[in-house]
C-alpha beads as a LAMMPS data file, in Angstrom:
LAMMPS data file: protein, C-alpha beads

80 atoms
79 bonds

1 atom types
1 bond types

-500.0 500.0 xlo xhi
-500.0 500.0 ylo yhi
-500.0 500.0 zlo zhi

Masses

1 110.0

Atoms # bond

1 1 1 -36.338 39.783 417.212
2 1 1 -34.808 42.944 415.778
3 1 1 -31.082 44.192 417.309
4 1 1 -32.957 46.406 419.449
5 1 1 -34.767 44.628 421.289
6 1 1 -32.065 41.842 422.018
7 1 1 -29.712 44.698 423.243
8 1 1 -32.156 45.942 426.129
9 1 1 -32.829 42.295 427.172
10 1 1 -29.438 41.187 427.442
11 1 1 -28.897 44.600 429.267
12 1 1 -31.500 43.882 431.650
13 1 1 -29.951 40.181 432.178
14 1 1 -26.912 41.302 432.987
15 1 1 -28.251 43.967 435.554
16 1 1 -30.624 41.287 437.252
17 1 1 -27.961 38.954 437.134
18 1 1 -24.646 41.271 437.928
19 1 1 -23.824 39.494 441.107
20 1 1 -23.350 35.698 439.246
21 1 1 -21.500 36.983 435.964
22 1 1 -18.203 35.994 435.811
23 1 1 -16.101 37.703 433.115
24 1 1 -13.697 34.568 430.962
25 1 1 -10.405 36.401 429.843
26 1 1 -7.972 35.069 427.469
27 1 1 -4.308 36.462 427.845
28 1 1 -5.845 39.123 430.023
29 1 1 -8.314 39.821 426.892
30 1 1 -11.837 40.023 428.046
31 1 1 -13.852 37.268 425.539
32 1 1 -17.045 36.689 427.325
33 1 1 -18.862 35.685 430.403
34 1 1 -20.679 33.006 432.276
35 1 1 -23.106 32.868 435.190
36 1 1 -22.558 30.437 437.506
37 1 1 -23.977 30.360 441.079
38 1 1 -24.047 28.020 444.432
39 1 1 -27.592 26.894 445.180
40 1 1 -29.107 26.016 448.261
41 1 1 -28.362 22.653 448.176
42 1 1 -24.436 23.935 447.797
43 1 1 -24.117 22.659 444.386
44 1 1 -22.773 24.936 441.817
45 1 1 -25.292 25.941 438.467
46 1 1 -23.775 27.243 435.428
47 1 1 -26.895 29.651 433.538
48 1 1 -25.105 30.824 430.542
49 1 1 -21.729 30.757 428.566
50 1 1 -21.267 33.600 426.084
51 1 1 -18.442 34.318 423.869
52 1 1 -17.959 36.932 421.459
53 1 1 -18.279 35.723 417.886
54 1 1 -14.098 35.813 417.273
55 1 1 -13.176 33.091 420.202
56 1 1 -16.185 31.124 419.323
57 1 1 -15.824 27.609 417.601
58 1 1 -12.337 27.713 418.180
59 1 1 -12.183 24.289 420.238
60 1 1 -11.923 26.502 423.743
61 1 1 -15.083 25.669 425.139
62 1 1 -14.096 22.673 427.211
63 1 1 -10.687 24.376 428.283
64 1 1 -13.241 27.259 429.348
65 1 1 -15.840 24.615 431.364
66 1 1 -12.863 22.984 432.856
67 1 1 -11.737 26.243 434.408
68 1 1 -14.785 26.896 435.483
69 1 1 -15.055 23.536 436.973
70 1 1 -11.223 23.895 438.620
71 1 1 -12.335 27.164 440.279
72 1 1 -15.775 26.125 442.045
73 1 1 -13.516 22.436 442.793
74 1 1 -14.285 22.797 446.355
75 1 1 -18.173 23.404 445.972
76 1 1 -18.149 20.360 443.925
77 1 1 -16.004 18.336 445.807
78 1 1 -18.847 18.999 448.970
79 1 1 -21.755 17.842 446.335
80 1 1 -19.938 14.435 446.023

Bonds

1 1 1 2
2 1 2 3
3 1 3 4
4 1 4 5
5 1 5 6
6 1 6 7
7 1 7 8
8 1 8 9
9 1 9 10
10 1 10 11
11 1 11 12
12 1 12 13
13 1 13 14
14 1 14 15
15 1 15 16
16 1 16 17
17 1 17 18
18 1 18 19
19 1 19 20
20 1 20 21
21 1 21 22
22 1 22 23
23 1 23 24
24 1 24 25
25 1 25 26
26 1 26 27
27 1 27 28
28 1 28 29
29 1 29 30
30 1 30 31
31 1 31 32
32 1 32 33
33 1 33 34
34 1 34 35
35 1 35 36
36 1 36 37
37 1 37 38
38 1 38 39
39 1 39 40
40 1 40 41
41 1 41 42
42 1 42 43
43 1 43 44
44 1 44 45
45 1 45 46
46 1 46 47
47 1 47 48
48 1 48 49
49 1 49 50
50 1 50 51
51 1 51 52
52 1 52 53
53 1 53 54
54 1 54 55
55 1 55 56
56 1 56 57
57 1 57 58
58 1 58 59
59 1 59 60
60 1 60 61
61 1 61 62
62 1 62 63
63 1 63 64
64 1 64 65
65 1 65 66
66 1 66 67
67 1 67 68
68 1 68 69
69 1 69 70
70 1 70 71
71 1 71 72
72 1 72 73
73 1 73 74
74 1 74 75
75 1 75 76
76 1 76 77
77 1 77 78
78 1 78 79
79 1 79 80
């Protein structure tokens, strides 16, 4: 798939999506985004995890899903 095309789709994921993306900052530097949202049973889904290509690989994925995990406790704590 040429750069094109991958550019409109991610636009178009982001715009059908807006509402569950969650933007990950690093020392107030914007690195990427995940979308995460509560389903009906009130348990919380995680879709995607992007990071741009400088912050990947650099061991901060789990300090990233633990965050995540911290700030959607209480939804978790209710699935339990």
């Amino acid at each position: 798939m040429n750069e094109e095309i991958q550019t409109k789709l991610f636009v178009r994921y982001i715009k059908e999506n807006v509402k569950n993306i969650n933007i990950i900052t690093i020392k107030e530097e914007k690195i990427g985004f995940f979308d995460g949202k509560i389903l009906e049973d009130n348990t919380f889904k995680i879709d995607n995890i992007v990071i741009i290509k400088e912050y990947q690989y650099r061991e901060i994925e789990e300090a990233i899903l633990n965050e995540i995990m911290f700030e959607n406790k209480d939804i978790m704590k209710k699935r339990n």
